[in-house]
PDB file as gemmi writes it, atoms N, CA and C in Angstrom:
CRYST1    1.000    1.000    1.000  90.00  90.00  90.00 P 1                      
ATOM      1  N   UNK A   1      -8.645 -28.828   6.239  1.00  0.00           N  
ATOM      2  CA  UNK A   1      -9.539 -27.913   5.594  1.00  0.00           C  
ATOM      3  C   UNK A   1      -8.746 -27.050   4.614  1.00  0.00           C  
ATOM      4  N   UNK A   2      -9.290 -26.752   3.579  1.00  0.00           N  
ATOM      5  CA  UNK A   2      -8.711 -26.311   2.294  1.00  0.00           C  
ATOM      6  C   UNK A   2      -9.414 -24.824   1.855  1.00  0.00           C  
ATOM      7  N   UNK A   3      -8.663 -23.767   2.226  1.00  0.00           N  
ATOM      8  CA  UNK A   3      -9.629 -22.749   2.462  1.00  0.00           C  
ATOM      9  C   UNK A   3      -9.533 -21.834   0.476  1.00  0.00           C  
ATOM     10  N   UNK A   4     -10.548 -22.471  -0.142  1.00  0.00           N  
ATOM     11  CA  UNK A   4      -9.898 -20.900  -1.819  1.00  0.00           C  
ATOM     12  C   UNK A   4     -10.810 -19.680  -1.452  1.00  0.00           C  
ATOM     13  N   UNK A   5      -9.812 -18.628  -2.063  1.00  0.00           N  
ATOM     14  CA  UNK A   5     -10.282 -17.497  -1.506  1.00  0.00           C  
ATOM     15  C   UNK A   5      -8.944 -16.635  -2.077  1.00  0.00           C  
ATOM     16  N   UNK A   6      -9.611 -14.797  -2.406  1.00  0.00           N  
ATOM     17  CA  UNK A   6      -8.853 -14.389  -3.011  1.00  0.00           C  
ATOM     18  C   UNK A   6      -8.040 -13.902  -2.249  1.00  0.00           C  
ATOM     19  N   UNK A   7      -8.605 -13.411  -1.177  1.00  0.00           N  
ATOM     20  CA  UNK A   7      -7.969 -12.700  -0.131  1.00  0.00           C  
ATOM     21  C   UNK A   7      -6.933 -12.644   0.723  1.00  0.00           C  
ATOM     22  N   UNK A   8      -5.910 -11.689   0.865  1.00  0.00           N  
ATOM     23  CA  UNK A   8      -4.728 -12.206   1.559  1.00  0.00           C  
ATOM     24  C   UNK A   8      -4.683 -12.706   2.549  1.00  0.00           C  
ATOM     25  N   UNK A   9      -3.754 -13.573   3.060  1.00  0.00           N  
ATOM     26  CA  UNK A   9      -3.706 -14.280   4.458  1.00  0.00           C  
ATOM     27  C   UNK A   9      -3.880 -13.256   5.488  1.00  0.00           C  
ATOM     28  N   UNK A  10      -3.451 -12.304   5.558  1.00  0.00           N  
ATOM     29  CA  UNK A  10      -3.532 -10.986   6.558  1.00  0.00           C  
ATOM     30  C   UNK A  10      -4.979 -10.954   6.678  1.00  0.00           C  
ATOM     31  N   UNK A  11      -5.965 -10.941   5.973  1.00  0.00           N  
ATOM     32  CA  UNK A  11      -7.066 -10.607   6.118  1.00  0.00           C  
ATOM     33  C   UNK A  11      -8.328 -11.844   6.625  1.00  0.00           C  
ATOM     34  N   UNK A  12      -7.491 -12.975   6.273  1.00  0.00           N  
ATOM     35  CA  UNK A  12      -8.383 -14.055   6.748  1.00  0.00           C  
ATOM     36  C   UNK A  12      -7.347 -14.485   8.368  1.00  0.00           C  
ATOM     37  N   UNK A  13      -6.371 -14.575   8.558  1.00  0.00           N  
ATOM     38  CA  UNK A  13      -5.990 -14.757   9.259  1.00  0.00           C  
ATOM     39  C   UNK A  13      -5.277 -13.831   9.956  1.00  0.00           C  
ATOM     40  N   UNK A  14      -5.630 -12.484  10.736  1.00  0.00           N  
ATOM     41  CA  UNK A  14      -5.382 -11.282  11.031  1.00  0.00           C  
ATOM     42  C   UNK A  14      -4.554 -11.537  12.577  1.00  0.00           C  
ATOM     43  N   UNK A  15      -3.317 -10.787  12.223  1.00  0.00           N  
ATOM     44  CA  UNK A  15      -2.377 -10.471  13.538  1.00  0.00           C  
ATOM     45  C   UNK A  15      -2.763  -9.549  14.542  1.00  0.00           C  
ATOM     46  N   UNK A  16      -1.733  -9.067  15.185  1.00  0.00           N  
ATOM     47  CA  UNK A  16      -2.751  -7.803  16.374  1.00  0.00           C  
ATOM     48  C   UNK A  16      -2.370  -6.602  15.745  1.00  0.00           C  
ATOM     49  N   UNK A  17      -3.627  -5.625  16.058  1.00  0.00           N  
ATOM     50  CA  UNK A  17      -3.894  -4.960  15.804  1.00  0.00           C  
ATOM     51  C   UNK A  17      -2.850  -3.890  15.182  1.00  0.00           C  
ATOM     52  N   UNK A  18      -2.023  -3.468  15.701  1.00  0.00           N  
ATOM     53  CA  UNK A  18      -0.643  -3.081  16.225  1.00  0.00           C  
ATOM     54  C   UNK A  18      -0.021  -3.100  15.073  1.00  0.00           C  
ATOM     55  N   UNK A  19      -0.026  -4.192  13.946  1.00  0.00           N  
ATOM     56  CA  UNK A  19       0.736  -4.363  12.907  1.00  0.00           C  
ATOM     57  C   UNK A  19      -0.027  -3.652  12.045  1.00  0.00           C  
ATOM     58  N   UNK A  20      -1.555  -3.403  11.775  1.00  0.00           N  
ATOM     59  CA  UNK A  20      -1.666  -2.354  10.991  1.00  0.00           C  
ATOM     60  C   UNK A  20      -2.376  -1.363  10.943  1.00  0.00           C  
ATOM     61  N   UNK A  21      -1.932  -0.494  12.403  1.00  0.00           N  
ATOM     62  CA  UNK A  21      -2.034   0.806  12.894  1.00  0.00           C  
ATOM     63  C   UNK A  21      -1.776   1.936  11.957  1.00  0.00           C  
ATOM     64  N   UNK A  22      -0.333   1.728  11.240  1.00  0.00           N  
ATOM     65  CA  UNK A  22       0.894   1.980  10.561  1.00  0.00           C  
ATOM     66  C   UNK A  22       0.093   2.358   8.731  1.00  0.00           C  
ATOM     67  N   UNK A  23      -1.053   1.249   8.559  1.00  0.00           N  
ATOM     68  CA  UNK A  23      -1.121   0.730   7.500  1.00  0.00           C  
ATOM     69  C   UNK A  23      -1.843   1.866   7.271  1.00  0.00           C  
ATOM     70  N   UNK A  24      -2.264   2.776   5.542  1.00  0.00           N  
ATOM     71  CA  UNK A  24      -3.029   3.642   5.152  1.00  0.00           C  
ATOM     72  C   UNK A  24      -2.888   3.681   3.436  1.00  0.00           C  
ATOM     73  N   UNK A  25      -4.471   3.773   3.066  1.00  0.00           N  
ATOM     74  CA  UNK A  25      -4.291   3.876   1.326  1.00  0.00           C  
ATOM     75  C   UNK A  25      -4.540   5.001   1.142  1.00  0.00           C  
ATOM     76  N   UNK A  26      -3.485   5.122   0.113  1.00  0.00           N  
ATOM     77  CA  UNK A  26      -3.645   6.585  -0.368  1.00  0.00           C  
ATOM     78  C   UNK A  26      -3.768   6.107  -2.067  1.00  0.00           C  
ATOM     79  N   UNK A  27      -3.700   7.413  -2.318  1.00  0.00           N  
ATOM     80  CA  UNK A  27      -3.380   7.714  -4.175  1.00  0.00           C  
ATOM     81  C   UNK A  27      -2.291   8.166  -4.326  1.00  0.00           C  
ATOM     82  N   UNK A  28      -1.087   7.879  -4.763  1.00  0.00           N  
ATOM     83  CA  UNK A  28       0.283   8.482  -5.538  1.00  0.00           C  
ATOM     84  C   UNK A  28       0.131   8.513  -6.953  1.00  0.00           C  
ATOM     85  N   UNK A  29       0.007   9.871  -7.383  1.00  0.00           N  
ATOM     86  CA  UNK A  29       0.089   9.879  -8.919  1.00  0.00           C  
ATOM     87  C   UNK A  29      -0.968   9.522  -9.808  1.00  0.00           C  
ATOM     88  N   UNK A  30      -2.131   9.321  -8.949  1.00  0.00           N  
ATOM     89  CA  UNK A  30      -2.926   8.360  -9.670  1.00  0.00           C  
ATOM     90  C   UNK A  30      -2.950   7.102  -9.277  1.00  0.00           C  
ATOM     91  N   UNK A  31      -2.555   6.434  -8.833  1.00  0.00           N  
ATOM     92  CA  UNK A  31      -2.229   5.335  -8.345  1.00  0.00           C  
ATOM     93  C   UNK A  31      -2.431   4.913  -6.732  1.00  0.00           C  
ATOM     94  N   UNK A  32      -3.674   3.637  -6.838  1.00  0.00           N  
ATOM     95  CA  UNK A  32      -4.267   3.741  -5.522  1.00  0.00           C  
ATOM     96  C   UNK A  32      -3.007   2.537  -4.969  1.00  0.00           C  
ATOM     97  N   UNK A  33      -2.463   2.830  -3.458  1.00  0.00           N  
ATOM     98  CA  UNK A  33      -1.776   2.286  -2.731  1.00  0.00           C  
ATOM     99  C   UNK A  33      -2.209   1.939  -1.496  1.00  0.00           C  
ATOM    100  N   UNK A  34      -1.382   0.354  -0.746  1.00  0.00           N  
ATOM    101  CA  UNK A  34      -1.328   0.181   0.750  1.00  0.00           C  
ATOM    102  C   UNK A  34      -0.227   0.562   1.239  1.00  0.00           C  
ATOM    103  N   UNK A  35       0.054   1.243   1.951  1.00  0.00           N  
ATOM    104  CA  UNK A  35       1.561   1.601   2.438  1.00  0.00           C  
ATOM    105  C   UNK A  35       1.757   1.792   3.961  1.00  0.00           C  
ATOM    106  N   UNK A  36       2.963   1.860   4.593  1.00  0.00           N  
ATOM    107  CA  UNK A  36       3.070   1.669   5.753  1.00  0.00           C  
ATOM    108  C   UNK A  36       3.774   2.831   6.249  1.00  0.00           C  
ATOM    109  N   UNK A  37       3.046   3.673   7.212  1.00  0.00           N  
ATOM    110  CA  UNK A  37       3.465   5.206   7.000  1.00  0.00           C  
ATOM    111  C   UNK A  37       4.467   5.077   8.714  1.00  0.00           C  
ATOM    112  N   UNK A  38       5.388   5.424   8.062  1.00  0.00           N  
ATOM    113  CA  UNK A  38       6.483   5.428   9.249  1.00  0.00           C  
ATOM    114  C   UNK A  38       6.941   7.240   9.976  1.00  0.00           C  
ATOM    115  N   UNK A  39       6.350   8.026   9.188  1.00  0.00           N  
ATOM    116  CA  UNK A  39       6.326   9.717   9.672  1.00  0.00           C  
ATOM    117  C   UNK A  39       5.529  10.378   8.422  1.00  0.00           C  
ATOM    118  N   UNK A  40       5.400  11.419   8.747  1.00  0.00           N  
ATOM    119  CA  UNK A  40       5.117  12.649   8.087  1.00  0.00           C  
ATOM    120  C   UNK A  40       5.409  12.578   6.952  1.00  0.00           C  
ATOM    121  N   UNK A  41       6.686  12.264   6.573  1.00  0.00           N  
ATOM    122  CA  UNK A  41       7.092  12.264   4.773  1.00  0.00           C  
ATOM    123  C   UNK A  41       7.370  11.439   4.281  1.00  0.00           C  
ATOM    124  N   UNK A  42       7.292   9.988   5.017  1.00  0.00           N  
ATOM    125  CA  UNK A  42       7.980   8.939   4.367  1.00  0.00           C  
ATOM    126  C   UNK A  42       6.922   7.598   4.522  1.00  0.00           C  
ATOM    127  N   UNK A  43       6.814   6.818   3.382  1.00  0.00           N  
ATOM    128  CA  UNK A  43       5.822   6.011   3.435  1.00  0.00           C  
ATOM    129  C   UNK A  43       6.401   4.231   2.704  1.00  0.00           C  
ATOM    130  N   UNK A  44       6.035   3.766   2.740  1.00  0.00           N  
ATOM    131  CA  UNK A  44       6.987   2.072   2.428  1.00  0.00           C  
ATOM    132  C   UNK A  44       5.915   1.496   1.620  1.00  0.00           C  
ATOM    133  N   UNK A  45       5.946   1.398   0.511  1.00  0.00           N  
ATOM    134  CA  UNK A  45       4.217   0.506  -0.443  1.00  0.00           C  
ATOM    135  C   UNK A  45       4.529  -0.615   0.454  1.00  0.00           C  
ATOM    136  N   UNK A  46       3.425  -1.492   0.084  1.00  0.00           N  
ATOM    137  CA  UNK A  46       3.110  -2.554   0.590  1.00  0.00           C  
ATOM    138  C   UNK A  46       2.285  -3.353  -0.437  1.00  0.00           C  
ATOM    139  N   UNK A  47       1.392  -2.957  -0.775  1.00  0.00           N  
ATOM    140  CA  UNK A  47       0.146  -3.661  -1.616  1.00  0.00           C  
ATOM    141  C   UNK A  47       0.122  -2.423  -2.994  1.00  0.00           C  
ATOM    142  N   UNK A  48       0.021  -2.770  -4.387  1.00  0.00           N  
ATOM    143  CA  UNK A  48      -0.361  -1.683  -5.307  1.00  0.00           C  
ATOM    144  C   UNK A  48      -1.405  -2.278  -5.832  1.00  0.00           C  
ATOM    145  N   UNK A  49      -2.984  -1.692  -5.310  1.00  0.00           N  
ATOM    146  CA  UNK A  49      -3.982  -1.587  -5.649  1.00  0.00           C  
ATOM    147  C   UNK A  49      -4.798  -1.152  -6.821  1.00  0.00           C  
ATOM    148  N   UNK A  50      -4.204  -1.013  -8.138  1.00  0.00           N  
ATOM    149  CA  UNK A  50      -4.466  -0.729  -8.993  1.00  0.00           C  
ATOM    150  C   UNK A  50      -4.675  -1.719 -10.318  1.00  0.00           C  
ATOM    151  N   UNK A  51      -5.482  -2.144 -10.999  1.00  0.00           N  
ATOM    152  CA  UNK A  51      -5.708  -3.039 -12.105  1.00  0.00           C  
ATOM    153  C   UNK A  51      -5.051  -2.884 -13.278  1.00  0.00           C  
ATOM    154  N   UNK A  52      -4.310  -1.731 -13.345  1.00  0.00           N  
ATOM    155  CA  UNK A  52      -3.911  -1.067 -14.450  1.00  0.00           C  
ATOM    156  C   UNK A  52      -2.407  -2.498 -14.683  1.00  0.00           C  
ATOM    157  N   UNK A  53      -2.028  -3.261 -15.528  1.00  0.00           N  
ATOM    158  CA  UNK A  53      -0.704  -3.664 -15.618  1.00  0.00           C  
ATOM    159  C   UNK A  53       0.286  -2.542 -15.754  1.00  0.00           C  
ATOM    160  N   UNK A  54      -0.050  -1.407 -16.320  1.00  0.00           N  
ATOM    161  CA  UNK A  54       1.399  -0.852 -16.739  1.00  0.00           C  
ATOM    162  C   UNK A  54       1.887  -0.525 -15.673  1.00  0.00           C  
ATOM    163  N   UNK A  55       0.810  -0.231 -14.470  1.00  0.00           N  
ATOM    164  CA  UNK A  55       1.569   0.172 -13.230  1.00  0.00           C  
ATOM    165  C   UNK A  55       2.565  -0.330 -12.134  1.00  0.00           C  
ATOM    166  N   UNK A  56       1.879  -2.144 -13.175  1.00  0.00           N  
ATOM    167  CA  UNK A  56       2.757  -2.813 -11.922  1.00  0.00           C  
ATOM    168  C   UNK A  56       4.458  -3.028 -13.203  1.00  0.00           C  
ATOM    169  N   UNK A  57       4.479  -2.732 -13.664  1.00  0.00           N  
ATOM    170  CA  UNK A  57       5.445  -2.425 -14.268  1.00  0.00           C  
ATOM    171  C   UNK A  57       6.435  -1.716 -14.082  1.00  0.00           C  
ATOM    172  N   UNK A  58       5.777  -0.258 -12.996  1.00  0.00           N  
ATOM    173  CA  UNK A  58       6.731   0.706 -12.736  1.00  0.00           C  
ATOM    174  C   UNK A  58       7.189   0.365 -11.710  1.00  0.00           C  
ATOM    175  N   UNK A  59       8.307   0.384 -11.336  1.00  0.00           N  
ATOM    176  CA  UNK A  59       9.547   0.361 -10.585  1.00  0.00           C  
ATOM    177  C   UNK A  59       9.228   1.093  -8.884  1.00  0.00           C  
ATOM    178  N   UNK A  60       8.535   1.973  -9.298  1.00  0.00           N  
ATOM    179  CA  UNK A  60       8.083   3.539  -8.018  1.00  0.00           C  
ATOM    180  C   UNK A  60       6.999   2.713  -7.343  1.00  0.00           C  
ATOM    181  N   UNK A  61       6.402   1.806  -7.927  1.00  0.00           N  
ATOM    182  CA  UNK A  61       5.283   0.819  -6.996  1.00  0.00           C  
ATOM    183  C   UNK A  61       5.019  -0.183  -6.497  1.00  0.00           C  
ATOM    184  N   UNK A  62       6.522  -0.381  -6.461  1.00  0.00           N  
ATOM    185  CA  UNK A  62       6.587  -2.307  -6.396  1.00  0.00           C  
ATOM    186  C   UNK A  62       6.664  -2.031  -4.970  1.00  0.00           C  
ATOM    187  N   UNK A  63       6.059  -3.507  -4.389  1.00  0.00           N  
ATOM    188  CA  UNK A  63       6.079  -3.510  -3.073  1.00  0.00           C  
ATOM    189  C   UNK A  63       7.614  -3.455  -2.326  1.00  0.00           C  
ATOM    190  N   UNK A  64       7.575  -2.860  -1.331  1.00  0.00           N  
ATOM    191  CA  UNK A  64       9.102  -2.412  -0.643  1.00  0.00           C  
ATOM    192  C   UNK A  64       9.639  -0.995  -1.099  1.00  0.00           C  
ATOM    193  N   UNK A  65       9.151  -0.290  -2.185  1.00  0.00           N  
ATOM    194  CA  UNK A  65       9.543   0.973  -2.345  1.00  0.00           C  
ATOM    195  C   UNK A  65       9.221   1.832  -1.155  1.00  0.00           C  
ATOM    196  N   UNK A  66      10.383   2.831  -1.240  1.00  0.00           N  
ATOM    197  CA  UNK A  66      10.042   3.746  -0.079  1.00  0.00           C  
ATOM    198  C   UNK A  66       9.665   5.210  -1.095  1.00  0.00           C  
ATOM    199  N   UNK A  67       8.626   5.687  -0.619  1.00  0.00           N  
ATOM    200  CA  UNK A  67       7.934   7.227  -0.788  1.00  0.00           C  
ATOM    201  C   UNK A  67       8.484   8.196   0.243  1.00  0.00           C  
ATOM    202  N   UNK A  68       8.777   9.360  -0.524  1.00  0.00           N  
ATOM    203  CA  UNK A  68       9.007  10.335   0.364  1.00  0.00           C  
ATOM    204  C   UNK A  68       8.289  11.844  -0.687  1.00  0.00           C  
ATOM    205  N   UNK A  69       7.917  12.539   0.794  1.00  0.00           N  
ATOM    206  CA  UNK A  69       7.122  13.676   0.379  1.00  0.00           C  
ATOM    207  C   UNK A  69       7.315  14.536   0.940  1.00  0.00           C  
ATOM    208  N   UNK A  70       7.889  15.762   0.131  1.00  0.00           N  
ATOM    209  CA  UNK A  70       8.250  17.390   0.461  1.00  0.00           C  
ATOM    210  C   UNK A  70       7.054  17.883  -0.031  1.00  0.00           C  
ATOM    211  N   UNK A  71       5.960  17.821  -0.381  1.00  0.00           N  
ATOM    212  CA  UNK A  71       4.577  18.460  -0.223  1.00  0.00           C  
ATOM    213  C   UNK A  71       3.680  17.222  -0.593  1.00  0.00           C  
ATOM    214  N   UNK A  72       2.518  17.339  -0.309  1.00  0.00           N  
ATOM    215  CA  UNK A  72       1.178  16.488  -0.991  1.00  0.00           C  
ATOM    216  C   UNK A  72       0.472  16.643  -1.886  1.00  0.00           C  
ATOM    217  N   UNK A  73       1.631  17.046  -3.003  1.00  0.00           N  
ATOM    218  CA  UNK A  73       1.149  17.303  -4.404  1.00  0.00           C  
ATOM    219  C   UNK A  73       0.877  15.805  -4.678  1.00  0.00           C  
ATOM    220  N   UNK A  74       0.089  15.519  -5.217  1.00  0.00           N  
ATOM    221  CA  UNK A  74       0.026  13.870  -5.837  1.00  0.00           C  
ATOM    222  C   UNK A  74      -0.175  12.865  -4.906  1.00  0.00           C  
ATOM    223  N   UNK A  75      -0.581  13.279  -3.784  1.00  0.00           N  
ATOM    224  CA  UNK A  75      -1.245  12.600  -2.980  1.00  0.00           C  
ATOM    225  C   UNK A  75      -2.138  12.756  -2.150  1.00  0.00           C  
ATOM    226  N   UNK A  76      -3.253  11.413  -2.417  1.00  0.00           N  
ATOM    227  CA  UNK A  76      -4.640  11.991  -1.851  1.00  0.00           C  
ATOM    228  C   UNK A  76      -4.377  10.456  -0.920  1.00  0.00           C  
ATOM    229  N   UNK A  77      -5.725  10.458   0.349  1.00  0.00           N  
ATOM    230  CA  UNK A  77      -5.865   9.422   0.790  1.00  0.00           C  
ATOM    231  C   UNK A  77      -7.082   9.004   0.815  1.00  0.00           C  
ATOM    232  N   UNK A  78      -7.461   8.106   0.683  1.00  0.00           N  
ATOM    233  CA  UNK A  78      -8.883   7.229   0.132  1.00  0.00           C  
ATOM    234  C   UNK A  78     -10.118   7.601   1.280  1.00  0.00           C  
TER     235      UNK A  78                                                      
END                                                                             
C-alpha cells in the first residue's frame, strides 16, 4: 500500500504519547514554530511553520536550533 499525503510520518504514524508531551507552538518574532520545550527558558525548533521563504532562510529557525529566553518578549504561544 502506497500511502500520498502531505503529512508528516509522526502524524500518520504516531509514537507514544510521551514523545510529544515536550512538543508546543509558539510564535518567535513573528514566526510561528514546533519546538520541544526542555525548561522554562530553553526551547529546541523542530518544525518552522511559517510560508514565508525568507524565514526559512534564517539561520535562528532551522530545525535543531536551540532558543533561549530571559523574558517573553517575542513570544507568544498559539
Amino acid at each position: 500500500m502506497i500511502l500520498y499525503t502531505m503529512m508528516p510520518q509522526e502524524l500518520i504514524f504516531p509514537s507514544e504519547t510521551e514523545a510529544f508531551s515536550n512538543q508546543q507552538m509558539i510564535t518567535y518574532q513573528g514566526v510561528p514554530l514546533l519546538v520541544d520545550v526542555s525548561d522554562q527558558q530553553n526551547v529546541q525548533v523542530i518544525r518552522l511553520l511559517s510560508s514565508d521563504p525568507q524565514h526559512f532562510l534564517d539561520d535562528r529557525f532551522c530545525p535543531g536550533a536551540k532558543i533561549s529566553f530571559t523574558n517573553t518578549e517575542g513570544l507568544s504561544a498559539f
